[in-house]
N, C-alpha and C positions, 0 to 999 in steps of 0.2 A: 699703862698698857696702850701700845699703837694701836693703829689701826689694820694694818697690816696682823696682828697679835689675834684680835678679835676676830676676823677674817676667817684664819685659818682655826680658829679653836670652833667656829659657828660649823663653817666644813668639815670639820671631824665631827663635830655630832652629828648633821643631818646624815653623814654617811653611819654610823653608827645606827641612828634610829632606822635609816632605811635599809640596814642589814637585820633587822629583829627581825623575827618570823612573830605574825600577830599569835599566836603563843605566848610568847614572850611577854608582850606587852598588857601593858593592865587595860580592863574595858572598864570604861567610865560611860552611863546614865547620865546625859545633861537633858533634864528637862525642863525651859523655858519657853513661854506663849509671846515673849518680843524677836521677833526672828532677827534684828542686828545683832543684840544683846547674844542670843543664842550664837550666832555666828560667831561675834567675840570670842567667848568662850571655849568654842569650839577649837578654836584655830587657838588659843592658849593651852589648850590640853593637848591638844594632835605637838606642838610645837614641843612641848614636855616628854614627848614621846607614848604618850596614852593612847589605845584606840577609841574612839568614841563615837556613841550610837545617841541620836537624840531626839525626842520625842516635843509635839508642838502644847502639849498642856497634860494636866494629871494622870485622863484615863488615859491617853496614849501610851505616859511612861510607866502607868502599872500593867499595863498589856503588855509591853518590853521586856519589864521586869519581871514578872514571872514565866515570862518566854526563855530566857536568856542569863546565864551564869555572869554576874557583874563581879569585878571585885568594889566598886565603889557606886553611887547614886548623887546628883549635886543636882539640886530642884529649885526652882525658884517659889519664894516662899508663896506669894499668888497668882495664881493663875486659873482659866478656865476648866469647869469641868469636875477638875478635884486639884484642891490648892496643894501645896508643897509639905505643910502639916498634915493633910488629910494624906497625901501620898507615904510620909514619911508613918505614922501612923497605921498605916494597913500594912504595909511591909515586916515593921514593927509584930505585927500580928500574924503573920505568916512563917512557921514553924523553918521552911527552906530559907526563907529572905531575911532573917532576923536580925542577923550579925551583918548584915550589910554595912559597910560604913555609909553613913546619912548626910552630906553638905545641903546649908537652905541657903540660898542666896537671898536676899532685901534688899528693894532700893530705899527702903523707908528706914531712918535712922530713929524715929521714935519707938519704934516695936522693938519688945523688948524678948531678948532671946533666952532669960532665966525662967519663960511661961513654964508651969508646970506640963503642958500639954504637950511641948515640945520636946520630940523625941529623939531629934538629931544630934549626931556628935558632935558637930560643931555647926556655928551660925555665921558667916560672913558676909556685911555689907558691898553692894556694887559702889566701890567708890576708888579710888585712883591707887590705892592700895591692893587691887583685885586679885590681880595677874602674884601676885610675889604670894598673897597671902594665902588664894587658894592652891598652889602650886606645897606651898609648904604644908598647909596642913593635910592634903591630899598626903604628903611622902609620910607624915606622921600613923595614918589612919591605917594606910595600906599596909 
């Protein structure tokens, strides 16, 4: 595929995504406490066509969270205040927020995501596989 090819397939979507009424579109919960990392992310979801509201650490994003109708949540596993498990976890326990889908993101590859304690639907590493990986499981969950 040219260059030219990719081009105009890129311009058809952003016109696309920029015709959705946020109706439309899914709200995704990004809460991470590294505000580039956050920013990443961000702009990988808005790009996906998502809208997304993000919160600087735990209690922020359970404040959000039960403010606000999500179809999805992607938390970073730790963070200040209340970690990504402890987030995941009280949502978990909250009769409204329950069926929420759950993303933990890690930048730690030895933690291990089979913990009985974790309650998320799925667990993905920040590693150069980010963007493809959470974009798909994201389309899976919702």
């Amino acid at each position: 595929m040219g260059f030219a090819a990719v081009k105009t397939i890129l311009r058809t979507a952003v016109l696309y995504f920029q015709n959705m009424t946020l109706s439309e579109r899914k709200k995704i919960l990004l809460a991470e406490d590294d505000s580039s990392m956050r920013r990443f992310v961000e702009i990988i979801l808005q790009q996906a066509g998502f809208e997304v509201v993000t919160a600087e650490d735990g209690l922020q994003a359970m404040q959000i969270a039960l403010e606000n109708n999500l179809d999805a949540v992607v938390a970073d596993a730790i963070m200040p205040h209340l970690s990504g498990y402890d987030l995941c976890r009280m949502l978990r326990g909250n009769d409204e927020k329950r069926n929420v889908p759950l993303v933990i993101l890690s930048g730690l590859a030895q933690e291990n995501p089979d913990k009985p304690d974790c309650l998320a639907d799925a667990y993905l590493f920040k590693d150069a596989n980010l963007k493809e990986n959470l974009i798909s499981t994201l389309e899976k969950l919702i």
